[in-house]
MDAnalysis code that builds the backbone (N, CA, C; Angstrom):
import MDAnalysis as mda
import numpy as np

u = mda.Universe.empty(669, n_residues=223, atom_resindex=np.repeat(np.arange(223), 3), trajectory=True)
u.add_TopologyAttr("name", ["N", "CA", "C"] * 223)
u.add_TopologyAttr("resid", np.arange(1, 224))
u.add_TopologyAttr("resname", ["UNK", "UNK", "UNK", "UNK", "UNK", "UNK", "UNK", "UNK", "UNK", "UNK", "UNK", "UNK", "UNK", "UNK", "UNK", "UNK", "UNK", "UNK", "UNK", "UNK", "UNK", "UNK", "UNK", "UNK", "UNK", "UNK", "UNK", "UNK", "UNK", "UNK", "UNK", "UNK", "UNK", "UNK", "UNK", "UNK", "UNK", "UNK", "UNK", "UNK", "UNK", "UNK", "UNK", "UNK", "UNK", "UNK", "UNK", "UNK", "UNK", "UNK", "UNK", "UNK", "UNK", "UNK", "UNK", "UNK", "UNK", "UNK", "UNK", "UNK", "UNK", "UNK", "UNK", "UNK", "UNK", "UNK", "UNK", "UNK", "UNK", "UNK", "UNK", "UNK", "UNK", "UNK", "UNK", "UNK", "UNK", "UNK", "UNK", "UNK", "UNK", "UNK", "UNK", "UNK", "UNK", "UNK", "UNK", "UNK", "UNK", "UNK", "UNK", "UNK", "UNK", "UNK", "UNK", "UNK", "UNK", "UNK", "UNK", "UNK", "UNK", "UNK", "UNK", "UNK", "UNK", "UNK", "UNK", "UNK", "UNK", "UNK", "UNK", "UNK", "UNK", "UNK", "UNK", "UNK", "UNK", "UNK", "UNK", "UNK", "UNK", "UNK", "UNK", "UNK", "UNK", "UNK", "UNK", "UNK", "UNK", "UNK", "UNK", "UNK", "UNK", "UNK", "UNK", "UNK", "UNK", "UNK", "UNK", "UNK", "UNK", "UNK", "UNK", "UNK", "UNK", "UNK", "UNK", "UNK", "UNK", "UNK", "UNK", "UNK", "UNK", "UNK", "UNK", "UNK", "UNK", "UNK", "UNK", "UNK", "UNK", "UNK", "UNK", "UNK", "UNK", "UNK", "UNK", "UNK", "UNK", "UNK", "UNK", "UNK", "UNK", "UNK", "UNK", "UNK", "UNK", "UNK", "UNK", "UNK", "UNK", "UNK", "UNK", "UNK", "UNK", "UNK", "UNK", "UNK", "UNK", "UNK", "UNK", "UNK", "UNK", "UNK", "UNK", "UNK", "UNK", "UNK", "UNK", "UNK", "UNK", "UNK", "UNK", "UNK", "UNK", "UNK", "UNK", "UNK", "UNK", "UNK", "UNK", "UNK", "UNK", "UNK", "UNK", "UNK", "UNK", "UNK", "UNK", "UNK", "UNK", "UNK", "UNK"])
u.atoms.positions = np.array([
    [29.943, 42.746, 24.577],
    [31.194, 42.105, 24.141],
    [31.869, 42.969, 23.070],
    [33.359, 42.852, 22.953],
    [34.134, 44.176, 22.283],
    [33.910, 43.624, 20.618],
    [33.805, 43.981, 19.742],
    [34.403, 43.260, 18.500],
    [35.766, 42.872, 18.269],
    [35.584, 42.393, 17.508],
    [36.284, 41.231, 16.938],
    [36.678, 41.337, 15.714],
    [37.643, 42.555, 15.092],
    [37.939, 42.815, 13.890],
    [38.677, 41.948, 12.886],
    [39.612, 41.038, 13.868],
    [40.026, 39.980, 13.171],
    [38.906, 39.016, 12.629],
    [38.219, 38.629, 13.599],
    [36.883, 37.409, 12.911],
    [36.693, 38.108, 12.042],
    [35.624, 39.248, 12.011],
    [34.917, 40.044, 11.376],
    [35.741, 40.035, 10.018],
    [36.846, 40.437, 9.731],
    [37.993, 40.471, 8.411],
    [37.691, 39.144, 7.708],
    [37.793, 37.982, 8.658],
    [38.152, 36.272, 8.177],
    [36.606, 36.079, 7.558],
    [35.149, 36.730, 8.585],
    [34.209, 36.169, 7.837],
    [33.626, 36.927, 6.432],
    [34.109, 37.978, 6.915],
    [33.548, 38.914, 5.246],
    [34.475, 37.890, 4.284],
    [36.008, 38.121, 4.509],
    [36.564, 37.467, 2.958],
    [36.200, 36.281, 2.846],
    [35.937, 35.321, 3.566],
    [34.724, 34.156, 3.167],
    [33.859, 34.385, 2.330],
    [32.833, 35.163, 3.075],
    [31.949, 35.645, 2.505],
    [31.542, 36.042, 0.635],
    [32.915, 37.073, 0.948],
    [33.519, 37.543, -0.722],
    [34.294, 36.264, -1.282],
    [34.666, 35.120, -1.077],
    [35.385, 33.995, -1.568],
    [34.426, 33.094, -2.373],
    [33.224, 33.090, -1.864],
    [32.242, 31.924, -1.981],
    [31.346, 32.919, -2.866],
    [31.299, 33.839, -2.627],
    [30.248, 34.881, -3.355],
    [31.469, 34.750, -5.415],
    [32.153, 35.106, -5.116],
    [33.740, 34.862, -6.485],
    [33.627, 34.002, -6.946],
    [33.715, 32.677, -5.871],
    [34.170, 31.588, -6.219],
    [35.506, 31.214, -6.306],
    [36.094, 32.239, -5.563],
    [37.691, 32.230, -5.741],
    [37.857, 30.882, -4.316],
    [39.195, 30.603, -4.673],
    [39.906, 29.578, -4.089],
    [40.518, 29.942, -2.779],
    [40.345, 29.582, -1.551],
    [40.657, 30.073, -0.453],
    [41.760, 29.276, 0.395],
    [43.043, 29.192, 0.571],
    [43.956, 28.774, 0.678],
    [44.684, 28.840, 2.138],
    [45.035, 28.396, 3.415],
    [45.692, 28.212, 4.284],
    [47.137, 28.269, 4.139],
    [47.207, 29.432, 3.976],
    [48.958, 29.625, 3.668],
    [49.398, 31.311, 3.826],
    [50.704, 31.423, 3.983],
    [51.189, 32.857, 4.259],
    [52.064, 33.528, 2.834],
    [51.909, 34.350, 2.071],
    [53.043, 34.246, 1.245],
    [54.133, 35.223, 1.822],
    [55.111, 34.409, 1.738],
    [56.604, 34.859, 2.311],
    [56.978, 35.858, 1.194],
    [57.239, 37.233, 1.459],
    [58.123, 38.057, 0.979],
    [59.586, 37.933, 1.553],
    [60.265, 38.825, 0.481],
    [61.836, 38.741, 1.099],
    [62.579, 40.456, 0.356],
    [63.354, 40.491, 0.944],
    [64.241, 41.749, 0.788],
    [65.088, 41.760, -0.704],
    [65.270, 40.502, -0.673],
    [66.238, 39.889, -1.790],
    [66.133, 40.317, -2.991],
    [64.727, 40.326, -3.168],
    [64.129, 40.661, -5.098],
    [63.614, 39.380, -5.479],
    [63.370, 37.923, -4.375],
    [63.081, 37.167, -5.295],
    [61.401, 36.750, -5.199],
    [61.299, 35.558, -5.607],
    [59.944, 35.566, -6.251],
    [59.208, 35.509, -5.045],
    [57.566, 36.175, -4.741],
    [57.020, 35.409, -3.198],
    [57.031, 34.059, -3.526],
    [57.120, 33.617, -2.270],
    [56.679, 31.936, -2.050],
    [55.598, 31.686, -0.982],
    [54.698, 30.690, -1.592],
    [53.811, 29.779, -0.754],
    [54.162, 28.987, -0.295],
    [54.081, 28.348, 0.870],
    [54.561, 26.713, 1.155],
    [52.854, 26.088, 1.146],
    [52.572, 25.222, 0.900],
    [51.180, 24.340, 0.871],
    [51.221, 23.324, 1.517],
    [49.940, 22.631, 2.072],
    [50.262, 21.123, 2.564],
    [49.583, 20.467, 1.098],
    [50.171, 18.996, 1.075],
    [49.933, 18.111, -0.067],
    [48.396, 18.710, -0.108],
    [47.446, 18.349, 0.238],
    [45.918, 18.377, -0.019],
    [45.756, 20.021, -0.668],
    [46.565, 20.718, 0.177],
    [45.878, 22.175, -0.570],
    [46.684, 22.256, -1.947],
    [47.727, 22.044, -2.151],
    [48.473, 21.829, -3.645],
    [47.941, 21.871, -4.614],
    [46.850, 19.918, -4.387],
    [46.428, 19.226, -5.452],
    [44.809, 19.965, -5.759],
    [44.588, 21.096, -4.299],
    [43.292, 21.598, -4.531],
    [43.418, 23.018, -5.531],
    [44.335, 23.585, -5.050],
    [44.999, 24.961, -5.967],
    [45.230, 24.106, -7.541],
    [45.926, 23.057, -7.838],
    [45.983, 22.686, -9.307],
    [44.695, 22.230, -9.625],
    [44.309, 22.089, -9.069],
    [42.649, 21.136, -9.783],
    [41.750, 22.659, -10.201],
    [42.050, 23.830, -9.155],
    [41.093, 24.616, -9.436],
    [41.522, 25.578, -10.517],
    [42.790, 25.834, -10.294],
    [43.841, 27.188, -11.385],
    [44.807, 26.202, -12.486],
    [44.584, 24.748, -13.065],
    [45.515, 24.466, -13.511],
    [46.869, 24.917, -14.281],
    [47.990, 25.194, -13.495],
    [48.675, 25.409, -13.758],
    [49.297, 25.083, -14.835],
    [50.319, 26.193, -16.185],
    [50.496, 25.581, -17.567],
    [51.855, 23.830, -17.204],
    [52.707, 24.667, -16.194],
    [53.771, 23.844, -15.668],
    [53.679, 23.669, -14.464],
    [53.869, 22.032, -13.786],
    [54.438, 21.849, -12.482],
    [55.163, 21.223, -12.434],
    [56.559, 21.128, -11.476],
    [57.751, 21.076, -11.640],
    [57.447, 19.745, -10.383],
    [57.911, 18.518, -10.655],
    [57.768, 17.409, -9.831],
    [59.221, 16.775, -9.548],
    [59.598, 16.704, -8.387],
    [60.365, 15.557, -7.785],
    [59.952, 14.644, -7.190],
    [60.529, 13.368, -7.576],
    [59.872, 12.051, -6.665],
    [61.411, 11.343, -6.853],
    [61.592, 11.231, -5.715],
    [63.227, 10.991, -5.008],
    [62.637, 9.603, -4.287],
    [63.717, 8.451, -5.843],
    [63.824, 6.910, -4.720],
    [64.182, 6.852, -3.952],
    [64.192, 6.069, -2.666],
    [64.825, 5.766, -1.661],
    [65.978, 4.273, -1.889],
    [67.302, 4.996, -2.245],
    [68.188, 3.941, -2.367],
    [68.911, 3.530, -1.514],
    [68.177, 2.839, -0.996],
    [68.983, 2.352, 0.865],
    [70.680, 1.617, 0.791],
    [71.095, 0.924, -0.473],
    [72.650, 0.510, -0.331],
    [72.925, 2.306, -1.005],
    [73.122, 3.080, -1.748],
    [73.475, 4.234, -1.491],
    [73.441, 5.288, -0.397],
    [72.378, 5.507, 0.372],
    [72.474, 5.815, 1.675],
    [73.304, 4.905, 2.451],
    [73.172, 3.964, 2.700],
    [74.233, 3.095, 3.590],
    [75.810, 3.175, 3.458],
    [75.801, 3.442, 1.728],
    [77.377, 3.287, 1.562],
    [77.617, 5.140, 1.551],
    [76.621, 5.582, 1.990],
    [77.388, 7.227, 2.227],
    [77.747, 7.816, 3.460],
    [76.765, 6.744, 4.282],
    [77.003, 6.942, 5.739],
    [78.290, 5.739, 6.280],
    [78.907, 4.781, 5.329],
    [79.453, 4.089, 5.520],
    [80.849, 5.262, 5.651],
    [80.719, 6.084, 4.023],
    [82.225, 7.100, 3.719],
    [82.342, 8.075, 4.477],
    [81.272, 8.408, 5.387],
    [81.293, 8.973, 6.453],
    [81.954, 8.952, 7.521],
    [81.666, 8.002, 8.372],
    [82.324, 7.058, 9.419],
    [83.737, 6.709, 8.647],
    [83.784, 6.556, 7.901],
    [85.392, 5.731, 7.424],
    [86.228, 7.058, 7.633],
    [85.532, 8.521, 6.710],
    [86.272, 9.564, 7.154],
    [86.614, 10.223, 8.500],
    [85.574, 9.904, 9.535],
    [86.211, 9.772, 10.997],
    [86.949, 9.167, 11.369],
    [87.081, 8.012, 10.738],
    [88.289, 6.978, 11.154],
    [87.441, 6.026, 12.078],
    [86.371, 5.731, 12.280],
    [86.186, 4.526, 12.741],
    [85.378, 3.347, 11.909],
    [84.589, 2.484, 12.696],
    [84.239, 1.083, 11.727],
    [83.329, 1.839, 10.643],
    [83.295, 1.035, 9.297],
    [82.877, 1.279, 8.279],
    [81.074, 0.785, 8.478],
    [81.133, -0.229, 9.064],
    [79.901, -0.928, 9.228],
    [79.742, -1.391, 11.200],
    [79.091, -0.722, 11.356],
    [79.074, -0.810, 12.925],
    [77.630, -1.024, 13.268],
    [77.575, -2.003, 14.142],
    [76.155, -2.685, 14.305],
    [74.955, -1.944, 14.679],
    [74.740, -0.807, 14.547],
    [73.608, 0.008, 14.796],
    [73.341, 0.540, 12.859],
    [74.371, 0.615, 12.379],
    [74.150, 0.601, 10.940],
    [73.347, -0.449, 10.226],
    [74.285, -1.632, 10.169],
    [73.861, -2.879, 9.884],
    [71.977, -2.944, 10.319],
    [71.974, -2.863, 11.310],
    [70.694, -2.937, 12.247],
    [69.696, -2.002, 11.407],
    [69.809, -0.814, 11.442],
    [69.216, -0.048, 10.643],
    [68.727, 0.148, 9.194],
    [70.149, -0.760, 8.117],
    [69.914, -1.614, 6.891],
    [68.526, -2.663, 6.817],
    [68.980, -3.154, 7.754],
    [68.017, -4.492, 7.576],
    [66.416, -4.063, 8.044],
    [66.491, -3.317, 8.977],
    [65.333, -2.440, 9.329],
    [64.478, -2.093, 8.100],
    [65.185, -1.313, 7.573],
    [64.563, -0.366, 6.583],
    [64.383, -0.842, 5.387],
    [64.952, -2.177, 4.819],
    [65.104, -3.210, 3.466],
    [63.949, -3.526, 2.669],
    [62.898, -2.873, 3.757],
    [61.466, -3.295, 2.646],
    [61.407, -2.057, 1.962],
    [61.532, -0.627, 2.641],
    [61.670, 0.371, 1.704],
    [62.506, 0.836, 0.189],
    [63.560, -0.041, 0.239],
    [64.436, -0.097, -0.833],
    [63.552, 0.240, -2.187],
    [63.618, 1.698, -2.763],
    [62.849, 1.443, -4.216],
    [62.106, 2.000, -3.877],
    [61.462, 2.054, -2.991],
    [60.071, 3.202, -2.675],
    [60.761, 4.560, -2.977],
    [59.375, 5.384, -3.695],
    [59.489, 7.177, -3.226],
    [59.436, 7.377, -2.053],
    [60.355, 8.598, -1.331],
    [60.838, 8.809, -0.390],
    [60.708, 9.934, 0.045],
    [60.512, 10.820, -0.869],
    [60.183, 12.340, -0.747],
    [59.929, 12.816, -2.484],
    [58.574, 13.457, -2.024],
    [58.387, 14.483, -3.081],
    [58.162, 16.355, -3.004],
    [58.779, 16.784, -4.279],
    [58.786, 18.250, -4.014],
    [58.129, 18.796, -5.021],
    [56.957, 19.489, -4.956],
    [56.037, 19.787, -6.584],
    [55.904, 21.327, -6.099],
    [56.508, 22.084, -7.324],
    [56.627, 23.829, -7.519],
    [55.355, 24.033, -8.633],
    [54.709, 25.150, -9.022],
    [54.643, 25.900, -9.490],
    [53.939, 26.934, -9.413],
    [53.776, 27.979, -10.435],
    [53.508, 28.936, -10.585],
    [52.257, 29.501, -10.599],
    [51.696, 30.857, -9.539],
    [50.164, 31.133, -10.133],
    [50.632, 32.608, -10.205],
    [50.383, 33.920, -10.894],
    [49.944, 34.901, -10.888],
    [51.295, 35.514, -9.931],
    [52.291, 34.900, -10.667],
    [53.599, 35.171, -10.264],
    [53.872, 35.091, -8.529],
    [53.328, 34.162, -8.412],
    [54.086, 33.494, -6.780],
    [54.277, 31.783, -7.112],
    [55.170, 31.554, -6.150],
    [55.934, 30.193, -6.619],
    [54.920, 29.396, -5.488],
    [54.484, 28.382, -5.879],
    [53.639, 27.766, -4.567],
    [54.389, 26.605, -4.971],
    [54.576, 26.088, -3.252],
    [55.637, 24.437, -3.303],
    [54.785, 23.742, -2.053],
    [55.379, 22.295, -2.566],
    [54.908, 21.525, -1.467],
    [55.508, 20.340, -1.576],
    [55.808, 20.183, 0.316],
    [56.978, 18.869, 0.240],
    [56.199, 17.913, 1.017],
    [56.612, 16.856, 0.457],
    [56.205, 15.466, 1.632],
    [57.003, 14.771, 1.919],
    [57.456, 13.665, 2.578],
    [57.987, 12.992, 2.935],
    [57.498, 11.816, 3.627],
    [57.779, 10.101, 3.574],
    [57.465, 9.160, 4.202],
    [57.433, 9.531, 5.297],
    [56.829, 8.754, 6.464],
    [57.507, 8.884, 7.229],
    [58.754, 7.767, 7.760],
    [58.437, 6.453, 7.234],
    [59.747, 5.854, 7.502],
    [60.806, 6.525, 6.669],
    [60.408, 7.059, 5.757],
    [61.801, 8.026, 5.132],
    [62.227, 8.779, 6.421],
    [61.932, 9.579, 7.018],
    [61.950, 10.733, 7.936],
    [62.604, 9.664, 8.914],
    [61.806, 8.505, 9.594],
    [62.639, 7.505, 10.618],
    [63.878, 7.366, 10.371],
    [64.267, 6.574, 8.922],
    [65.392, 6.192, 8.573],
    [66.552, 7.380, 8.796],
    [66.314, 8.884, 7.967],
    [67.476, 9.758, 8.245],
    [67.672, 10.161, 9.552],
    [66.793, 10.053, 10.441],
    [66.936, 10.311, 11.971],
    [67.872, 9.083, 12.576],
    [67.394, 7.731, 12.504],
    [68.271, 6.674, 12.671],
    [69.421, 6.765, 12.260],
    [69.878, 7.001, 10.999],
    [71.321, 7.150, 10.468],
    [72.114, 8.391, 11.195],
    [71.427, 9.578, 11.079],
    [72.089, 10.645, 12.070],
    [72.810, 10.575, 13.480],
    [71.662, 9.843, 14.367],
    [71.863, 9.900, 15.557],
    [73.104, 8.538, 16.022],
    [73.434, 7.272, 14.734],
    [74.440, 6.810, 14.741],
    [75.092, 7.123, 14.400],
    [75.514, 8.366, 12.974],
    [76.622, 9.124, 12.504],
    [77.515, 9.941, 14.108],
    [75.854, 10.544, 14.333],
    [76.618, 11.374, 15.637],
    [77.311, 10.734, 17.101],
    [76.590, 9.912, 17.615],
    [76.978, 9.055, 18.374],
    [78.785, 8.537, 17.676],
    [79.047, 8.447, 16.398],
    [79.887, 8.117, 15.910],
    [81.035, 9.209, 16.204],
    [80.583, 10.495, 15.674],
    [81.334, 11.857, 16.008],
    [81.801, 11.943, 17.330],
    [81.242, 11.773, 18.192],
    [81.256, 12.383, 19.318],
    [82.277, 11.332, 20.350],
    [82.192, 9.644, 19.886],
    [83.020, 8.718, 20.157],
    [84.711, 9.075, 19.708],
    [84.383, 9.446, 18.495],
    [85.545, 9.812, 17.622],
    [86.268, 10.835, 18.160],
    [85.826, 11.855, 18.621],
    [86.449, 13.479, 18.467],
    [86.910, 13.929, 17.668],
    [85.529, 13.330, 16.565],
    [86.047, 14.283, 15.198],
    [86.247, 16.241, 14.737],
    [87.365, 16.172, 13.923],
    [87.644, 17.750, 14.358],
    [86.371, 18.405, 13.787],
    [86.352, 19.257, 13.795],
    [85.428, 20.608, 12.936],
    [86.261, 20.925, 11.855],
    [85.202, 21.009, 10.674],
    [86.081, 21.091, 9.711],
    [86.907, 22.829, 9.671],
    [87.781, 22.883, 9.436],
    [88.576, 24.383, 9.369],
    [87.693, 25.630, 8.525],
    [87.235, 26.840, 9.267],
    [86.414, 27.725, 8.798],
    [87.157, 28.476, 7.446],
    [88.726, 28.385, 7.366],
    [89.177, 28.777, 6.617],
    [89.074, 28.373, 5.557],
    [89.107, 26.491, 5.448],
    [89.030, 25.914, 4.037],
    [87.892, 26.469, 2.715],
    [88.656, 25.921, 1.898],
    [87.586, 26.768, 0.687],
    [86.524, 25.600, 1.024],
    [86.500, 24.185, 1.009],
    [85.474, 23.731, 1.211],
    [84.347, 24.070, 2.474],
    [84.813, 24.513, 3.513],
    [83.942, 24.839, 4.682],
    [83.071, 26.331, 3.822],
    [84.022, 26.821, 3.215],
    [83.380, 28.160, 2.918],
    [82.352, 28.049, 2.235],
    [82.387, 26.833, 0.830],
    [81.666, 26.655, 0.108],
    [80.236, 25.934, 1.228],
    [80.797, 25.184, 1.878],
    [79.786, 24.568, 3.083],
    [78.730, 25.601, 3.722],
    [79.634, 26.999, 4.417],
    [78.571, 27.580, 4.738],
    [77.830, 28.717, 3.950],
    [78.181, 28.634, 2.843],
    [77.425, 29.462, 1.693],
    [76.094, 28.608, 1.707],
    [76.123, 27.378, 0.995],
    [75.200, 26.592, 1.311],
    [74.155, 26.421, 1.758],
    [74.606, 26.595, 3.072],
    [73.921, 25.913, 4.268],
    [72.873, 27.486, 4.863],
    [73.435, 28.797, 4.311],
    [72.717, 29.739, 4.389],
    [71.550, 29.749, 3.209],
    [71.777, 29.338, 1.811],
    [70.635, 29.204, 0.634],
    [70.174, 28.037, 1.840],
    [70.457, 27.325, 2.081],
    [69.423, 26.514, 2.503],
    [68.426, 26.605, 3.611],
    [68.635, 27.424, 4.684],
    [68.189, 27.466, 6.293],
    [67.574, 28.619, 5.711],
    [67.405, 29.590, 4.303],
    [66.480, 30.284, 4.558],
    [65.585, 30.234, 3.168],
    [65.527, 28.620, 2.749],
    [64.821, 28.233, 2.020],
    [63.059, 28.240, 2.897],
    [61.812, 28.306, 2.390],
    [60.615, 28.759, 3.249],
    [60.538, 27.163, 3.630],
    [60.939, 25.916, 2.745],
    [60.575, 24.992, 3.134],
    [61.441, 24.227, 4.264],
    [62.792, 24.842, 4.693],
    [63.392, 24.852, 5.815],
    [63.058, 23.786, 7.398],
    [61.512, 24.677, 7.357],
    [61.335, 24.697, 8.675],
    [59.628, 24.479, 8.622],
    [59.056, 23.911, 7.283],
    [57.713, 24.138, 7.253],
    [57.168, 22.663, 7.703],
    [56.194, 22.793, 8.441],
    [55.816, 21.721, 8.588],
    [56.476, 20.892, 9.306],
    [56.010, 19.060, 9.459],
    [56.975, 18.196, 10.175],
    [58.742, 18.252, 9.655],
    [59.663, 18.881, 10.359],
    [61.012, 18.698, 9.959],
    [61.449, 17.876, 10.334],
    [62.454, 17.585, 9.254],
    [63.304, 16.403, 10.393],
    [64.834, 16.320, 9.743],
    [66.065, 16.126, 9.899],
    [67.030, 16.184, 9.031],
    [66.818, 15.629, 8.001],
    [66.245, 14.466, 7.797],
    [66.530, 13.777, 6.301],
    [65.428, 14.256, 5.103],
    [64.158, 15.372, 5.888],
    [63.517, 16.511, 4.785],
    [64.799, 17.052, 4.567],
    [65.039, 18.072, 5.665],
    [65.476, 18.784, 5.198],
    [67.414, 18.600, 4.056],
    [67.591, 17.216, 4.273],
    [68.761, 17.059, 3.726],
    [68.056, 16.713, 2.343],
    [67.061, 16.181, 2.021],
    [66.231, 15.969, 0.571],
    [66.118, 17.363, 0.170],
    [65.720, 18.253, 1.147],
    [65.688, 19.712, 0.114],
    [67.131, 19.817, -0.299],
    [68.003, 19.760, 0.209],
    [69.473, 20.302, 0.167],
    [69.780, 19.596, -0.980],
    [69.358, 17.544, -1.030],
    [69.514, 17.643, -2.426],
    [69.247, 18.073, -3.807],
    [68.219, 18.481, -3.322],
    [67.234, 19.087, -4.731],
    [67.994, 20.853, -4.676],
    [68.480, 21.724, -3.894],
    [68.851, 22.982, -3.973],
    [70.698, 22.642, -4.912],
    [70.877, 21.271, -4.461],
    [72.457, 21.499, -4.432],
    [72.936, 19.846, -5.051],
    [72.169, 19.644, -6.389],
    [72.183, 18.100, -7.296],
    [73.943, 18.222, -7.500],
    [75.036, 18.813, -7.440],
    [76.056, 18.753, -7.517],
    [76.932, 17.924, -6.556],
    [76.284, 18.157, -5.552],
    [76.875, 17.992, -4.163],
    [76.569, 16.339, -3.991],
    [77.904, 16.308, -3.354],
    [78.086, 14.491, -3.035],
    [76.978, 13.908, -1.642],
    [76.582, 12.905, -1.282],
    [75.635, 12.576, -0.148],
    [76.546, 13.380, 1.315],
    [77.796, 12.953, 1.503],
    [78.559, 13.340, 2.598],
    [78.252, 15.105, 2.384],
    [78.527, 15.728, 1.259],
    [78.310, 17.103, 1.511],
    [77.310, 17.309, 1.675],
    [76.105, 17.076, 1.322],
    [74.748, 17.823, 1.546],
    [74.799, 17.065, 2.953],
    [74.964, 16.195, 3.329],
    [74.848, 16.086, 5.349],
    [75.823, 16.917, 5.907],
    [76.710, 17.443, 5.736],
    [77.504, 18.672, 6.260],
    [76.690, 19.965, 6.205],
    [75.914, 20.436, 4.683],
    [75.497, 21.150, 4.217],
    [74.154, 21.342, 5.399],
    [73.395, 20.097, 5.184],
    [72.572, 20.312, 5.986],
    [72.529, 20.244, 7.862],
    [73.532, 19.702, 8.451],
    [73.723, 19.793, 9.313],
    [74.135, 21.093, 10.038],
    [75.192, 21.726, 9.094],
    [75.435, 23.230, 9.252],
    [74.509, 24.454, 9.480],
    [73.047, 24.308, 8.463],
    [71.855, 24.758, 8.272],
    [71.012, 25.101, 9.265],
    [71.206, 23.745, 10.111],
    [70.497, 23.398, 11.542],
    [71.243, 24.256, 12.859],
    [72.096, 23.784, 12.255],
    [73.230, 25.111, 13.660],
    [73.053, 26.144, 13.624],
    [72.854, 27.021, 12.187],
    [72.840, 28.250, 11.959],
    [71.309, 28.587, 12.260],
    [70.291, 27.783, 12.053],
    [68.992, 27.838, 12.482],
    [68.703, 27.956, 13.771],
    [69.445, 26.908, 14.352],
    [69.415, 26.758, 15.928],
    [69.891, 28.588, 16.662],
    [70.906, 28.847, 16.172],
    [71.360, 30.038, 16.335],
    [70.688, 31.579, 16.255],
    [70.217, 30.894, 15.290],
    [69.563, 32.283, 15.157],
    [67.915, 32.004, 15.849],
    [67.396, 31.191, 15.845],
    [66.272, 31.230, 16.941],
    [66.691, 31.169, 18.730],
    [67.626, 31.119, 19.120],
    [68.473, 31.275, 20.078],
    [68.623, 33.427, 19.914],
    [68.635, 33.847, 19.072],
    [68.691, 35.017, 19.507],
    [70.455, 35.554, 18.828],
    [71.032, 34.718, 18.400],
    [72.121, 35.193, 18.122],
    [71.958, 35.729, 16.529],
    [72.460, 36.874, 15.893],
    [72.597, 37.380, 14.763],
    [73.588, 36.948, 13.894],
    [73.343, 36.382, 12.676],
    [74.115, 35.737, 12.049],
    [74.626, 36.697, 10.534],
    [75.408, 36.697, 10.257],
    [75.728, 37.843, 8.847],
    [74.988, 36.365, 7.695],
    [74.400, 37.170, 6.788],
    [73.633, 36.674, 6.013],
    [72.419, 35.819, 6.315],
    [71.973, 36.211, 7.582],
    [70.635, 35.281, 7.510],
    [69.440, 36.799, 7.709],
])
């Protein structure tokens, strides 16, 4: 039988891990062209195993309520800006659905630092994850009833839109793990706390196109 230089690589640094005592981690660190910092992405369990073992001096925590009459009334200014019903019974439906979550954490995002790489890790409910999928697929269903325009590539706001939506689609946590729009519109809030609920769902919807696109094979300027 031929060897096996890959095994052979995986069981020595075991080997040398346990012999150290060093911390052995399931993760890739992402370089970039850019100059900026590497990044780890982690799952929750390896996170809390990397801080327990290297305690870190700082970790940087988000824990994002889930405010279901604010989501409702953003997807409400949504629809109103298409021009159709403000409250349309797949909304409503979806309110009342989701009413025990009201007040719950909804997503968390915990950064920090080891030996100058940024290690992050996101979670998300999953009825969080249900709910922004539910609201989407009635926003869109909404769009598509409507023939709402595209917003104009010229406007300064579209521009500012797809500046955005590029920091965002090539954020590492993008695409890590279970995605779903309403992660990835929680990252967008946490990249872009300025931005109104209606913009970061443009923001992030845009993200997804340009993602879609470019795993499709098409070349995009700035990705």
């Amino acid at each position: 039988m031929a060897v096996n230089e890959a095994a052979n690589l995986g069981s020595a640094i075991k080997d040398a891990a346990s012999t150290s005592k060093s911390i052995l981690v399931d993760a890739t660190v992402q370089t970039r062209d850019d100059g900026h910092t590497p990044v780890v992405i982690l799952s929750s369990e390896v996170a809390v195993r990397v801080i327990s073992a290297h305690a870190p001096r700082i970790i940087y925590l988000v824990e994002q309520i889930f405010d279901l009459a604010g989501e409702i009334e953003a997807a409400r200014d949504e629809l109103e800006d298409m021009g159709v019903d403000r409250s349309p019974d797949p909304l409503k439906a979806t309110q009342r659905r989701f009413a025990s979550y009201d007040g719950q954490i909804g997503a968390t995002i915990a950064s920090f630092m080891i030996d100058g790489v940024l290690h992050t890790a996101v979670s998300t409910a999953t009825w969080h994850d249900e709910f922004g999928d539910a609201v989407e697929a009635m926003l869109e269903e909404s769009r598509e009833d409507a023939s709402a325009g595209q917003i104009s590539k010229n406007s300064e706001k579209a521009k500012a839109i797809e500046r955005k939506a590029l920091v965002l689609v090539k954020h590492p946590s993008f695409n890590h793990g279970r995605v779903s729009f309403d992660k990835r519109m929680a990252l967008a809030e946490t990249l872009f706390q300025e931005c109104d609920p209606h913009t970061l769902s443009d923001i992030t919807r845009r993200a997804e196109n340009l993602f879609w696109l470019e795993q499709s094979g098409v070349k995009l300027d700035g990705i």
